[in-house]
Backbone as CSV, one residue per row, in Angstrom:
resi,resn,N_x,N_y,N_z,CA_x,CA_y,CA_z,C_x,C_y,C_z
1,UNK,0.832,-1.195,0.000,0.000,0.000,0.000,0.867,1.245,0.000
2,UNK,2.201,1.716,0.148,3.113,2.648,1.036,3.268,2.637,-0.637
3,UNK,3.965,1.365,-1.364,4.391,1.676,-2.657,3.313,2.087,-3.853
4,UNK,1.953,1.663,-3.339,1.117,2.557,-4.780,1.244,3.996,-4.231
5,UNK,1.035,4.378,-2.860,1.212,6.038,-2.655,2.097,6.750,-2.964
6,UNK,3.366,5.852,-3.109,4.222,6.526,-3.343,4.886,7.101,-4.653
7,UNK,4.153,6.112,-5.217,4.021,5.699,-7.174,2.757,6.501,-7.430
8,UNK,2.106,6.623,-6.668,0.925,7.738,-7.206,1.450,9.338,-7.183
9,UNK,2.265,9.092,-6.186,2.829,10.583,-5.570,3.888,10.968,-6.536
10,UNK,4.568,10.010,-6.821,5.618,10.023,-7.965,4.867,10.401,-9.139
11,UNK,3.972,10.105,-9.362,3.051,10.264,-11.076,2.642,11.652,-10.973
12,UNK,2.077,12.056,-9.415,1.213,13.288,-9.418,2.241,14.595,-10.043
13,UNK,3.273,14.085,-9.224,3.869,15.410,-9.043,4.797,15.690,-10.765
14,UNK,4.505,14.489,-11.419,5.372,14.864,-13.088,4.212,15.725,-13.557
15,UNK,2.894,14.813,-13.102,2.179,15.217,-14.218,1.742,16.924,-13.923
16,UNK,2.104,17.271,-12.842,2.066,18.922,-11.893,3.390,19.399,-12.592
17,UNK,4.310,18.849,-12.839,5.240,19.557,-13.336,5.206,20.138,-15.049
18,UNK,4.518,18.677,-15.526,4.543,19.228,-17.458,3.331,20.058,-17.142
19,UNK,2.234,20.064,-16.473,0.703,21.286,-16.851,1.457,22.733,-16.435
20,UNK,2.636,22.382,-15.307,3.059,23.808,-14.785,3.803,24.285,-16.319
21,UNK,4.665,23.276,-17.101,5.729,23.930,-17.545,4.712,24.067,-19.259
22,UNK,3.730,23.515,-19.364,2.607,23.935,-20.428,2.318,25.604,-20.060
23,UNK,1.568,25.718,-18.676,1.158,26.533,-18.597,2.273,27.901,-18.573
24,UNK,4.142,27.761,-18.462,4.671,28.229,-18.123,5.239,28.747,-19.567
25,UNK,4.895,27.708,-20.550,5.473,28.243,-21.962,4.210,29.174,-22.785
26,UNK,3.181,28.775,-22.494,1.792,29.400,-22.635,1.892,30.848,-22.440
27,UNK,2.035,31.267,-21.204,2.451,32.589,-20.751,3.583,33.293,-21.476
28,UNK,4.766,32.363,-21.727,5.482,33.374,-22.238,5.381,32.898,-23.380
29,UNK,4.746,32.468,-24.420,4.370,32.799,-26.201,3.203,34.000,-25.815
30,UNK,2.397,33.775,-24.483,1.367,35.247,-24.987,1.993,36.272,-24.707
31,UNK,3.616,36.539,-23.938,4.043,37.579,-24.045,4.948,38.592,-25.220
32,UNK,5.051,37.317,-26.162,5.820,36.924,-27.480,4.946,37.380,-28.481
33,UNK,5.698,38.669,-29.294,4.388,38.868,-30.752,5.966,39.753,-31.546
34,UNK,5.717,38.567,-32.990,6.825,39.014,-33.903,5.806,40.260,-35.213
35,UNK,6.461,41.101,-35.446,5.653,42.140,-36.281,6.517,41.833,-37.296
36,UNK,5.973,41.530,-38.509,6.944,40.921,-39.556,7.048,42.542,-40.647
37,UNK,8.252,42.293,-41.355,8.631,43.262,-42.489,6.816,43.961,-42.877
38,UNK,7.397,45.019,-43.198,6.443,45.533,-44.132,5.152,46.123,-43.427
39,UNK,4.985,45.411,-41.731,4.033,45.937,-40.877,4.259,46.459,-39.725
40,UNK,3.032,47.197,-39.452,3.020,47.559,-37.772,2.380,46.627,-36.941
41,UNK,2.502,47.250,-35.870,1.854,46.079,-34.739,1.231,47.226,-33.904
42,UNK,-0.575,46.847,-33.936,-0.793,47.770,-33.080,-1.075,47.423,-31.776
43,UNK,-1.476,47.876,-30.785,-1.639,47.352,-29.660,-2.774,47.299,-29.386
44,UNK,-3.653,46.653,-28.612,-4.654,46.626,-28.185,-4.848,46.674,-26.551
45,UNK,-4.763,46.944,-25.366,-5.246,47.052,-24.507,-6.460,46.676,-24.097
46,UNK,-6.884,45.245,-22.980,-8.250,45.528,-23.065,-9.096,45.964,-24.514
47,UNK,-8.853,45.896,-25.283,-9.666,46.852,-26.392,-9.633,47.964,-26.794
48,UNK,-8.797,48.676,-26.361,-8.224,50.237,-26.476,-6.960,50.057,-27.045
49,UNK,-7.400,50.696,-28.115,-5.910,51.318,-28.981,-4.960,52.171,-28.631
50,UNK,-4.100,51.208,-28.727,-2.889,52.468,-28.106,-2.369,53.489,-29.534
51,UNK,-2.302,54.715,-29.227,-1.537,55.202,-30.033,0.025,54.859,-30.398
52,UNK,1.368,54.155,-29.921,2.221,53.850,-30.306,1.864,52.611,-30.716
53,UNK,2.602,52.376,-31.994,2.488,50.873,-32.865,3.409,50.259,-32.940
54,UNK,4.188,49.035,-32.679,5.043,48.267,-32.966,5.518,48.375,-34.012
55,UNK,7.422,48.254,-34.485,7.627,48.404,-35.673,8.072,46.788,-35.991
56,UNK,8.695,46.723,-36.715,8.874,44.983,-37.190,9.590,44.568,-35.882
57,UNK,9.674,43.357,-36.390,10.819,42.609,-34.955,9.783,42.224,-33.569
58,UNK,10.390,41.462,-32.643,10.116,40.804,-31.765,9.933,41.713,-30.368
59,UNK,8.537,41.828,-30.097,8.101,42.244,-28.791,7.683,41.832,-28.099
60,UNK,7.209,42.115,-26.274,6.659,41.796,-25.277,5.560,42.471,-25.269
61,UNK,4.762,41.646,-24.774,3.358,42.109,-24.089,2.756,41.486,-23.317
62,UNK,1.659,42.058,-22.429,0.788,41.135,-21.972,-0.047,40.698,-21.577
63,UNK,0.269,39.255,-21.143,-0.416,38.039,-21.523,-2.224,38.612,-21.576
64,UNK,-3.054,38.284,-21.888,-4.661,38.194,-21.964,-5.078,39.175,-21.425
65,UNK,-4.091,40.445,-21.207,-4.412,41.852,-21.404,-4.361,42.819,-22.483
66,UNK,-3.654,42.263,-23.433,-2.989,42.943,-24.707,-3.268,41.865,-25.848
67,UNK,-3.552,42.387,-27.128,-3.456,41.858,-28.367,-3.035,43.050,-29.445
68,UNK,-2.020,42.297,-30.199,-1.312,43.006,-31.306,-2.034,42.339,-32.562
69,UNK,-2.419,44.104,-33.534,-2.859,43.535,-34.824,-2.126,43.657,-35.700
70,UNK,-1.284,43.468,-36.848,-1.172,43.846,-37.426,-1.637,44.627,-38.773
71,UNK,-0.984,45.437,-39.046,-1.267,46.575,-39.969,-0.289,46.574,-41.387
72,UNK,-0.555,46.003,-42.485,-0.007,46.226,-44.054,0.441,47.619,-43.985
73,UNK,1.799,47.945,-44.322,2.389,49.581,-44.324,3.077,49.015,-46.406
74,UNK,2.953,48.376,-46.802,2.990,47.521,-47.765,2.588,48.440,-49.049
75,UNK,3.335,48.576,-50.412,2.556,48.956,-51.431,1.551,48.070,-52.167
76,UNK,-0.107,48.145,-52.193,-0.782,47.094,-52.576,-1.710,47.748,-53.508
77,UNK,-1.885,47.148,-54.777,-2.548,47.139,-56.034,-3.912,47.006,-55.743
78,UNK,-5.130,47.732,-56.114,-6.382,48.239,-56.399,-6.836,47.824,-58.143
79,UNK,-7.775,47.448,-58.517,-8.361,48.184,-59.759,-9.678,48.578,-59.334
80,UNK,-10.094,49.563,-60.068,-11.622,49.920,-60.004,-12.269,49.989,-61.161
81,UNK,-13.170,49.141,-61.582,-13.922,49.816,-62.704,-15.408,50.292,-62.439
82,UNK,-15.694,51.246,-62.852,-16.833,52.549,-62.513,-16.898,53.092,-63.853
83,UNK,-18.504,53.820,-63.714,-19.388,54.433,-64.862,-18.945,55.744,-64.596
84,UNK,-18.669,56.978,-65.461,-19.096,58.472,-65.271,-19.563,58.743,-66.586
85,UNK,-20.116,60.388,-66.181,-20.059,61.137,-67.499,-19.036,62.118,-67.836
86,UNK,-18.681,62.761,-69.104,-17.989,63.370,-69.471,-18.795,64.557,-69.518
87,UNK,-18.260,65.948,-70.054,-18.481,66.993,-70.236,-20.109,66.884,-70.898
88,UNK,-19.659,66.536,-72.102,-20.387,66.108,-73.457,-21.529,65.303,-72.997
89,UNK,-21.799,65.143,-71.507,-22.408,63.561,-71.231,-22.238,62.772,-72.162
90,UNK,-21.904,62.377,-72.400,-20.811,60.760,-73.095,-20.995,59.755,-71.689
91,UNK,-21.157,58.857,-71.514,-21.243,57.734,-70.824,-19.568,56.758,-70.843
92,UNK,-18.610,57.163,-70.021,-17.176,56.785,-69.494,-17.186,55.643,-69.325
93,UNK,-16.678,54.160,-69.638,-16.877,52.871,-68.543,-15.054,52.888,-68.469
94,UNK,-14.529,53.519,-67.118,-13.250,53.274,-66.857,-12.950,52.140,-66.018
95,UNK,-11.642,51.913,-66.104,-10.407,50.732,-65.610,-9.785,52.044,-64.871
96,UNK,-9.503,51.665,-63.733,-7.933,52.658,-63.140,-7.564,51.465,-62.307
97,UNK,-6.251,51.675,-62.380,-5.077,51.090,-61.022,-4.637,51.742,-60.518
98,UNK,-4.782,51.633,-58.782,-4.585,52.130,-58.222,-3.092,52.119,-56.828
99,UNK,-1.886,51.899,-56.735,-1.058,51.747,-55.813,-0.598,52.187,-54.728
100,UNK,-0.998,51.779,-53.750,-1.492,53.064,-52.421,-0.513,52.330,-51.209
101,UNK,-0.397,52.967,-50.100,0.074,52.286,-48.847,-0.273,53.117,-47.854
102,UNK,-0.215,52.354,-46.559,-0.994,53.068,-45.530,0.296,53.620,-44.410
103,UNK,0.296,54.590,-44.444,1.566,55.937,-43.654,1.494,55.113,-42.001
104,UNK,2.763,54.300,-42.123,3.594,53.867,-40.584,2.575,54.891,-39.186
105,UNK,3.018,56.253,-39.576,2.207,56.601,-38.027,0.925,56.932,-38.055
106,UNK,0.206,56.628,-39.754,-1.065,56.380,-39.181,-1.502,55.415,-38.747
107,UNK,-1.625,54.163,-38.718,-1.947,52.628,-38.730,-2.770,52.389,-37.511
108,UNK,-2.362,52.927,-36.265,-2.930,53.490,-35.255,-4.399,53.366,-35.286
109,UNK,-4.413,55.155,-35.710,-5.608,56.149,-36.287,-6.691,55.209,-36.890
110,UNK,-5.922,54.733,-37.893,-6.818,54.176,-39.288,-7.433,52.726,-38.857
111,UNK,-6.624,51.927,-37.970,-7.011,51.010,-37.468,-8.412,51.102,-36.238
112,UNK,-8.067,52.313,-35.722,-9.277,52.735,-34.430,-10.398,53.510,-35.540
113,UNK,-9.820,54.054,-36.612,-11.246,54.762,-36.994,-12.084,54.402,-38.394
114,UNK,-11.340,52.525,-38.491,-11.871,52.307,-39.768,-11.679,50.579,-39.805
115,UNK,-10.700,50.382,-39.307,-10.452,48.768,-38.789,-9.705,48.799,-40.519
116,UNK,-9.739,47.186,-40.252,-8.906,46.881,-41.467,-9.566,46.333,-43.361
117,UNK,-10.503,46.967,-43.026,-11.179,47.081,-44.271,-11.199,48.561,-44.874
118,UNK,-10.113,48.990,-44.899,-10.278,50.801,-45.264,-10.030,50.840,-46.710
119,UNK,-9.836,49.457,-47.413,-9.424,49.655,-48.646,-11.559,49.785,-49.055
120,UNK,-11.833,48.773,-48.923,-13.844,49.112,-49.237,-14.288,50.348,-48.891
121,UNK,-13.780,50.925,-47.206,-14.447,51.830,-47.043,-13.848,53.366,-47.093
122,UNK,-12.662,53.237,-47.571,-11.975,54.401,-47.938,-11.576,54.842,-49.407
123,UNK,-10.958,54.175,-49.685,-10.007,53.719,-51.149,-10.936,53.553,-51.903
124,UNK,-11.486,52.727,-52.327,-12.566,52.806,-53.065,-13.717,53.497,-53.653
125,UNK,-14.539,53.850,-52.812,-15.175,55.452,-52.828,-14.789,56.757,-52.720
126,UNK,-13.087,56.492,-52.979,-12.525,57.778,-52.844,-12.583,57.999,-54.481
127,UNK,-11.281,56.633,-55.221,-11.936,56.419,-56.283,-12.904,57.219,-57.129
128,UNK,-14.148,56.695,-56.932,-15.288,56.491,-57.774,-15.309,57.925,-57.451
129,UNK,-15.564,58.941,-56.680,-15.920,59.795,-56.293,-14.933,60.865,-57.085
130,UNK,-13.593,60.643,-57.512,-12.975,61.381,-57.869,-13.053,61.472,-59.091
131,UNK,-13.061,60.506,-59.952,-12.945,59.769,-61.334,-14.076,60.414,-61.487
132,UNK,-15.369,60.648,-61.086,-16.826,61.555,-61.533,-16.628,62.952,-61.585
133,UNK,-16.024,63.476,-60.691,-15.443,65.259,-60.838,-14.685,65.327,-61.492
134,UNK,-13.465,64.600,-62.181,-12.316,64.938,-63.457,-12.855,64.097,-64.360
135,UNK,-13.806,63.640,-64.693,-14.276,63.443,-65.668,-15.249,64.325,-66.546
136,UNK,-16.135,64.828,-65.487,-16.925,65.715,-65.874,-16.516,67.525,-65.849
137,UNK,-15.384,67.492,-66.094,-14.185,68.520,-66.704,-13.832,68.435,-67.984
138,UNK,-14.165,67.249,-68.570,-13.583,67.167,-69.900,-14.366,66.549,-70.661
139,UNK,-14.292,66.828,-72.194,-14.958,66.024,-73.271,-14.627,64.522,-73.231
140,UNK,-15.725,63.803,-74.115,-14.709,62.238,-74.407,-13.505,62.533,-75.400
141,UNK,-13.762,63.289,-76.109,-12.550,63.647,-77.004,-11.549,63.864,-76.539
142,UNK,-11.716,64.834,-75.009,-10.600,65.588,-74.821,-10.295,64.370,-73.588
143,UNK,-10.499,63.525,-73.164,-10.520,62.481,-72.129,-9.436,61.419,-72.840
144,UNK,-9.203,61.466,-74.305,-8.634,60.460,-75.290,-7.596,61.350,-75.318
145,UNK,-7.713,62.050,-75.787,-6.322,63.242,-76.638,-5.945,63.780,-75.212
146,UNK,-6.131,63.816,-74.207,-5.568,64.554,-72.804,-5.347,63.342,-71.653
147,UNK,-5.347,62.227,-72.409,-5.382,60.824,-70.975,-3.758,61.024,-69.989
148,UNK,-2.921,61.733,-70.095,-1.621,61.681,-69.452,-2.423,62.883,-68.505
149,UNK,-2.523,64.170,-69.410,-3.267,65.217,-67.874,-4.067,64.576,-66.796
150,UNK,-4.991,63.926,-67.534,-6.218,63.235,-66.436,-5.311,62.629,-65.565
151,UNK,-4.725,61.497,-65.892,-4.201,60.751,-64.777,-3.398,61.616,-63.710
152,UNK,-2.685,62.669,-64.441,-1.992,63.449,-62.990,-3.379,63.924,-62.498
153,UNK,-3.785,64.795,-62.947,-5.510,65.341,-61.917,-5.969,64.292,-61.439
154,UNK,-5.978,63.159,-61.482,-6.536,61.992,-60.630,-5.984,61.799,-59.471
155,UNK,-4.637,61.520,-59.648,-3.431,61.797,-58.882,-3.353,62.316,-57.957
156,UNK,-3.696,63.607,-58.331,-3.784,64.910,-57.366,-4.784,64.894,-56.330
157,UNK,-5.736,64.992,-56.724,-6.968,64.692,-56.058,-7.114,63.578,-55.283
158,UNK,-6.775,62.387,-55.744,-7.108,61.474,-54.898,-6.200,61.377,-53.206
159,UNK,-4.700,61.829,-53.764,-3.659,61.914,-52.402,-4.719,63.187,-51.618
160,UNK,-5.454,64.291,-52.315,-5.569,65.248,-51.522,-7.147,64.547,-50.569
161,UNK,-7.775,63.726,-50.982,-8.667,63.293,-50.354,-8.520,62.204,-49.046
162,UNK,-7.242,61.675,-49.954,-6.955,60.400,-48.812,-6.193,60.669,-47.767
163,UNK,-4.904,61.670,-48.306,-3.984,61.778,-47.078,-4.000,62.396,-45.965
164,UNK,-5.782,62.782,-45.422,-5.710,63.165,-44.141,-5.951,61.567,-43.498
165,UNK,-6.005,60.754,-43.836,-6.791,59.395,-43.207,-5.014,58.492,-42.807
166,UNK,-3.823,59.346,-43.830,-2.623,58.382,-43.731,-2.632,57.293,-45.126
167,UNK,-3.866,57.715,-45.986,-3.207,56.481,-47.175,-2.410,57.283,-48.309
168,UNK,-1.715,56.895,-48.474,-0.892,57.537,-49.805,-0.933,56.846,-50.926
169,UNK,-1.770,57.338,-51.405,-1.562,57.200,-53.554,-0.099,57.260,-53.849
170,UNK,0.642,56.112,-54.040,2.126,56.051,-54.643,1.569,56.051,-56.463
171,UNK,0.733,55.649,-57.018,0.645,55.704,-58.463,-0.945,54.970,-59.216
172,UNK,-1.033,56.141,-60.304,-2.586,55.784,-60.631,-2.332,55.779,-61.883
173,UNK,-3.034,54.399,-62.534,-3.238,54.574,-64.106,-4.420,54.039,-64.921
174,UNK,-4.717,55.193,-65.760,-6.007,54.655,-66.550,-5.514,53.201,-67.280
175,UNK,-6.322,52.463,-67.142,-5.701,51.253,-68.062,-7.020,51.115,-69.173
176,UNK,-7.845,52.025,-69.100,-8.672,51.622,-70.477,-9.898,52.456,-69.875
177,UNK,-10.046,53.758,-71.760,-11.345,54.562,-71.615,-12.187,53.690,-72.397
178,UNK,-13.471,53.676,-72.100,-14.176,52.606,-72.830,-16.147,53.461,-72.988
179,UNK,-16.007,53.403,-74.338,-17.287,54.396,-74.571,-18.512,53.467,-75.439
180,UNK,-19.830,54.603,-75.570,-20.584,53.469,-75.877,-20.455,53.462,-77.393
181,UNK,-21.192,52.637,-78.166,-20.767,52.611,-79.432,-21.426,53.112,-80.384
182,UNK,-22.318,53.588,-79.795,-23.208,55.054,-80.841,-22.143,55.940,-80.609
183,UNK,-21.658,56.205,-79.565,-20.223,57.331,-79.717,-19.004,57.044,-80.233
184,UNK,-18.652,55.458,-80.477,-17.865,55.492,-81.471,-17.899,55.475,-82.047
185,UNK,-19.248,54.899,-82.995,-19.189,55.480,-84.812,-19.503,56.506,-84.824
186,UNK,-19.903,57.593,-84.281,-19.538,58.569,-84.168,-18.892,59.086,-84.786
187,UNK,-17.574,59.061,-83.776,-16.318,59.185,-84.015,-15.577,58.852,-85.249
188,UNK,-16.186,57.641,-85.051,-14.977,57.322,-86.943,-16.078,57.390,-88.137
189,UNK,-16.855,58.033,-88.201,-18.091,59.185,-89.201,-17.364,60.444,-89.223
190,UNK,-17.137,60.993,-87.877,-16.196,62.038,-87.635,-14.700,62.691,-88.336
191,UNK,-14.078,61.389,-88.187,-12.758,61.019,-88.716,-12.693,61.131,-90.239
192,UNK,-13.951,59.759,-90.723,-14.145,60.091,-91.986,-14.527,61.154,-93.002
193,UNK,-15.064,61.855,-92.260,-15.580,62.933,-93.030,-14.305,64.383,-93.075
194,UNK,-13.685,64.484,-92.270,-12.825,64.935,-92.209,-11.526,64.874,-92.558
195,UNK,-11.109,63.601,-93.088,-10.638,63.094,-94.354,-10.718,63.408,-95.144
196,UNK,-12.495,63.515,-95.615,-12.638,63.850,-97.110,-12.765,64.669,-97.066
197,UNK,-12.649,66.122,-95.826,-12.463,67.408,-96.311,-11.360,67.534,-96.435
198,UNK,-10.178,66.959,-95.654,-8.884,67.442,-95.921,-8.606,66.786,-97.349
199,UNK,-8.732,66.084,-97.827,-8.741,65.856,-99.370,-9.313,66.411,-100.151
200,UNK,-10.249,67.144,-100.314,-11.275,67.951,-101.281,-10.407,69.065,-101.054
201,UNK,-10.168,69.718,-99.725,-9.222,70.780,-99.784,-7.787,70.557,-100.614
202,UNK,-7.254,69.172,-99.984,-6.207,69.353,-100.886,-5.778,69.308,-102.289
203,UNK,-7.179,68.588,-102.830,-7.511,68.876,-104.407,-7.786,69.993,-104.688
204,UNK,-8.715,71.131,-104.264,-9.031,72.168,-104.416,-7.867,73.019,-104.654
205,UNK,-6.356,72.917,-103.670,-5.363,73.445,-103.599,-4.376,73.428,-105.003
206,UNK,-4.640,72.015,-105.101,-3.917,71.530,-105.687,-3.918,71.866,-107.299
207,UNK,-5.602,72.252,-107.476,-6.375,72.694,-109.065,-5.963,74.164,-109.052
208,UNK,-5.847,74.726,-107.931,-5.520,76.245,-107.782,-4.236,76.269,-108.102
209,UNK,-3.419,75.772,-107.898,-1.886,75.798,-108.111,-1.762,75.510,-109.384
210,UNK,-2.654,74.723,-110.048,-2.354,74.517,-111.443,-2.300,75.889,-112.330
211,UNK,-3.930,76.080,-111.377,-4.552,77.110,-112.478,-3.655,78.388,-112.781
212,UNK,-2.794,79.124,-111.207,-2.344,79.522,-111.656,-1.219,80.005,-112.008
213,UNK,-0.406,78.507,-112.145,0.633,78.088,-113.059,0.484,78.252,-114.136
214,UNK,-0.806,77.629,-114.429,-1.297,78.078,-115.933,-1.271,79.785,-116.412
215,UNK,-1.804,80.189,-115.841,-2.266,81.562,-116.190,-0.779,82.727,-115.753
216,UNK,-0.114,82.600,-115.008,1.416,82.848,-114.710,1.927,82.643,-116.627
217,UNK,2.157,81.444,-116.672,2.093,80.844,-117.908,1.926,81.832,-119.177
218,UNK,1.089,81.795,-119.162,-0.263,82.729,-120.532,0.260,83.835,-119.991
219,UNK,0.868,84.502,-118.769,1.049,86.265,-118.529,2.051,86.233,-119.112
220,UNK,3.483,85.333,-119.343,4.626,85.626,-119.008,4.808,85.461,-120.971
221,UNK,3.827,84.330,-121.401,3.936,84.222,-122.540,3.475,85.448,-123.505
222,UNK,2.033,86.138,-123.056,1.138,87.661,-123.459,2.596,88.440,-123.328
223,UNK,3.550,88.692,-122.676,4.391,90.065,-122.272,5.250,89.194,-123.152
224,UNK,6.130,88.228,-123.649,6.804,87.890,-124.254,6.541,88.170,-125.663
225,UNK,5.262,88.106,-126.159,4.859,88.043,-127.308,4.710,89.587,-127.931
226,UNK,4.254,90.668,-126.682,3.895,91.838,-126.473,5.405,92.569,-126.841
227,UNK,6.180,91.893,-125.945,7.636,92.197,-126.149,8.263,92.359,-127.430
228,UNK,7.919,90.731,-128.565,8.432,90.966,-129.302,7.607,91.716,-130.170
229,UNK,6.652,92.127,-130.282,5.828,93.029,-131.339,6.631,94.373,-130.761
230,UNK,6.858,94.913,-130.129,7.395,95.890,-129.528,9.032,96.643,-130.202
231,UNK,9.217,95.233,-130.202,11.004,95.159,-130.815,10.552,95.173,-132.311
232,UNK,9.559,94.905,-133.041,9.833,94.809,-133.997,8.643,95.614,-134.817
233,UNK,8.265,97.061,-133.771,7.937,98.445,-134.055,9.108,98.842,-134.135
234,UNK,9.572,98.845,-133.189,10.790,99.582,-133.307,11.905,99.580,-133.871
235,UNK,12.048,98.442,-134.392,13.242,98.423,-135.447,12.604,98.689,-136.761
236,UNK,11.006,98.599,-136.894,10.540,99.169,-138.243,10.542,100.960,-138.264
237,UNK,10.352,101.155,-137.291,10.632,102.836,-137.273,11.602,102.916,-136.797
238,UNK,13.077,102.279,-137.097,14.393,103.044,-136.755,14.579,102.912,-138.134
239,UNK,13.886,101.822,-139.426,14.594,101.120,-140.424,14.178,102.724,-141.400
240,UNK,12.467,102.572,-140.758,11.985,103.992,-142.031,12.928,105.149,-141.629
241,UNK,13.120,105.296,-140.303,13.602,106.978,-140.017,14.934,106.445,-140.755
242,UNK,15.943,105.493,-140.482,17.064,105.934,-141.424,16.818,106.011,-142.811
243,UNK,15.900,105.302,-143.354,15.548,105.261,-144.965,14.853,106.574,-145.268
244,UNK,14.117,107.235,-144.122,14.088,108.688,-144.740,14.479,109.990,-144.627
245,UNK,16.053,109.485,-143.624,16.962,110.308,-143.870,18.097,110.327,-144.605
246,UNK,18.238,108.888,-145.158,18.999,108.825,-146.199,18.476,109.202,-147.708
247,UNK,16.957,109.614,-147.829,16.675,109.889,-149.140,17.172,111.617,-149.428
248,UNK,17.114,111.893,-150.397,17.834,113.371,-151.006,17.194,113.449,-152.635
249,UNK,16.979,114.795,-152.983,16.813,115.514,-153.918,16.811,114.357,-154.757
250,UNK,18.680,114.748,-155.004,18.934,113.317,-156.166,18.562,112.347,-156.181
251,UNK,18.722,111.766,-155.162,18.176,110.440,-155.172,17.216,109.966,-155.766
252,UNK,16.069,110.856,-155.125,14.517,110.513,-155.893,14.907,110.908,-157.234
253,UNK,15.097,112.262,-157.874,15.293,112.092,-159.099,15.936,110.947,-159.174
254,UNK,16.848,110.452,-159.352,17.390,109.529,-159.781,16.539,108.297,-160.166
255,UNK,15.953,108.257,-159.360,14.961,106.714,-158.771,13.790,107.281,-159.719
256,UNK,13.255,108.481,-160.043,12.541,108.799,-161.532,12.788,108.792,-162.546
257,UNK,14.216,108.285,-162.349,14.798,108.507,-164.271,15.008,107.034,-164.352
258,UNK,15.007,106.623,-163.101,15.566,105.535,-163.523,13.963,103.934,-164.138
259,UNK,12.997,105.106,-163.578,11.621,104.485,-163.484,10.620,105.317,-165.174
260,UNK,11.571,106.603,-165.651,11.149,106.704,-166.229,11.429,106.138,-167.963
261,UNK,10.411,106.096,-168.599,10.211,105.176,-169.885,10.804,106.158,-171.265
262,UNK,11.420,107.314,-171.102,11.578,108.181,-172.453,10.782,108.531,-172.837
263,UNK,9.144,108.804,-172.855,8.024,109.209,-173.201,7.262,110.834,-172.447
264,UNK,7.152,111.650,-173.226,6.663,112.920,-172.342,5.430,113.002,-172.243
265,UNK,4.816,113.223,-171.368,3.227,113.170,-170.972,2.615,113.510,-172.074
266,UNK,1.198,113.133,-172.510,0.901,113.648,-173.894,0.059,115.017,-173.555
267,UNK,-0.375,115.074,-171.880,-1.685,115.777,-171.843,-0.494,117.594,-171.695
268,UNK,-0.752,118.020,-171.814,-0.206,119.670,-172.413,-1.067,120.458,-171.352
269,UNK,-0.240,121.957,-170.933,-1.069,122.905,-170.260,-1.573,123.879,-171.184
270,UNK,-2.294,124.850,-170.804,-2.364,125.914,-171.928,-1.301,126.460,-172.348
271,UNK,-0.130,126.747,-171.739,0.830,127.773,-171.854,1.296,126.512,-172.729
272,UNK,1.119,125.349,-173.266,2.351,124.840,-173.945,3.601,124.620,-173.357
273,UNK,3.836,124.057,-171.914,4.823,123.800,-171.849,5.487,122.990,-171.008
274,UNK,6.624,122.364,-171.298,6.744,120.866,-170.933,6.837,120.550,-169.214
275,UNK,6.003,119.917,-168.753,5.949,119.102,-167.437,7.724,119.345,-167.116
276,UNK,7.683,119.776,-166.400,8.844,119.612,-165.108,9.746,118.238,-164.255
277,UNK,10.646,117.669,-164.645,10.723,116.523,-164.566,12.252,116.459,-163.503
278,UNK,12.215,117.603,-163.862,13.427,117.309,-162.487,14.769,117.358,-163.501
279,UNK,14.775,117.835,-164.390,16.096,117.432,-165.243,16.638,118.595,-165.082
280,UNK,16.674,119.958,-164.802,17.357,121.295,-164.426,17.690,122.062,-165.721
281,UNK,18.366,122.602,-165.635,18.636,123.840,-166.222,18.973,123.210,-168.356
C-alpha cells in the first residue's frame, strides 16, 4: 500500500510539473508577438488602442491583457472599374489602377477609426468619387487626346482626399477609356468625313496651283509676245527713219529717171509747156 502512494505521488507530481511547464510556456508565447517586415503592430489594450504601434521585430506584451494587430504599411494594387459622365455627357466605362500604402504613423488612427477594411471603405469610394469630378471637366474627345493630364488630376486629387486618413496614392493609371458605341461610330463618321475634307481641300489646292501656273504661264507668254511686237515696231521705225533720212533731192530724181520710160506726158497745159521733170537747167 506505502508503494502505490508513493508511485501515485511520484506520477502526481510529473504530471504537476509538465501542466506547470505547459502553462509556463503558454504565458510566455502570450508575451511573445513578432511584427513581420512591411508591418506595424498595433496594440490593443483591453480593447483600447494604443496610439504607439510596434515596428517589425520581436516584442513583449501582456499576456490576456494585450493583443497586437497587425497593420499592411505595404505597397498594394487596387483596380476599379466605374461608370461616369464626361463633359459632353458621353457615358465613361473606366479601368484605373490604383497603388497606395498606408503611412507607418497612421496605422494606429486608421485602425481605431476604420479597422482593417479601409481599402472598401476608404479607397474605393474615394476612387469612384474622384474619377466623376475629373471626368466631368472634360470632353470624351478631350478624355482620349488629354489621358496623361487626367491621370496626374486623378493623382492629385485622390492623395488630396486620402492623405488626411494616412493612405498615400504612390501611383494611378487609366488602363482603359471605354465608350458606348453610338459614340464610337460617331467618331470614326467624324474622322471620316474629315478626311474627305482634308482631301477635297487638298484637291481644291492643288487645281488652284495649277490654275495659276497656268495663267502665270499665258502672262509671261502675253508680255513675251507683247515684247516681241514691240522690238519689232521699233526696229521698223528706226529702219523707215534711217531710210528717210537717207533719201535726197537726187536720189529721188534719180529713182525717176531711172523708173522713167523716155516718153513725155501727152496731156499739155495751156501755156504749152513741158511738165517739169526734175532734169534742171
Amino acid at each position: 500500500m506505502f508503494r502505490d502512494k508513493a508511485g501515485n505521488l511520484a506520477v502526481g507530481k510529473v504530471t504537476g510539473y509538465i501542466v506547470l511547464l505547459i502553462l509556463i510556456v503558454a504565458l510566455l508565447g502570450g508575451t511573445i508577438v513578432v511584427v513581420e517586415a512591411g508591418q506595424t503592430g498595433v496594440v490593443l489594450t483591453f480593447g483600447r488602442v494604443s496610439p504607439v504601434v510596434l515596428q517589425e521585430g520581436i516584442h513583449l506584451k501582456i499576456p490576456f491583457a494585450q493583443r497586437v494587430v497587425a497593420v499592411n504599411n505595404r505597397i498594394v494594387k487596387t483596380e476599379v472599374t466605374t461608370e461616369a459622365f464626361s463633359k459632353d455627357l458621353q457615358t465613361v466605362s473606366t479601368v484605373i489602377a490604383v497603388n497606395y500604402h498606408i503611412n507607418v504613423s497612421s496605422s494606429a488612427e486608421i485602425y481605431k477609426e476604420v479597422g482593417l477594411g479601409y481599402e472598401d471603405v476608404l479607397v474605393v469610394p474615394a476612387i469612384n468619387e474622384v474619377l466623376k469630378a475629373v471626368t466631368a471637366n472634360y470632353t470624351a474627345q478631350q478624355l482620349v487626346s488629354s489621358r496623361g493630364d487626367v491621370s496626374v488630376l486623378l493623382d492629385e486629387n485622390l492623395n488630396s482626399k486620402l492623405n488626411e486618413y494616412g493612405i498615400i496614392v504612390d501611383d494611378l493609371n487609366i488602363i482603359n477609356w471605354d465608350f458606348t458605341e453610338e459614340y464610337i461610330s460617331a467618331i470614326e463618321a467624324k474622322q471620316v468625313a474629315e478626311q474627305n475634307l482634308i482631301k477635297t481641300r487638298t484637291e481644291q489646292e492643288q487645281a488652284l496651283v495649277i490654275a495659276n501656273t497656268e495663267a502665270e504661264k499665258q502672262v509671261i507668254a502675253a508680255q513675251a509676245e507683247a515684247d516681241k511686237i514691240k522690238l519689232l515696231a521699233d526696229a521698223t521705225a528706226e529702219s523707215n527713219r534711217t531710210i528717210a533720212e537717207s533719201l535726197s533731192d537726187l536720189l529721188l530724181q534719180y529713182e525717176t529717171l531711172q523708173k522713167w520710160d523716155g516718153q513725155l506726158p501727152k496731156v499739155t497745159s495751156g501755156s504749152d509747156t513741158l511738165i517739169d521733170i526734175g532734169l534742171g537747167e
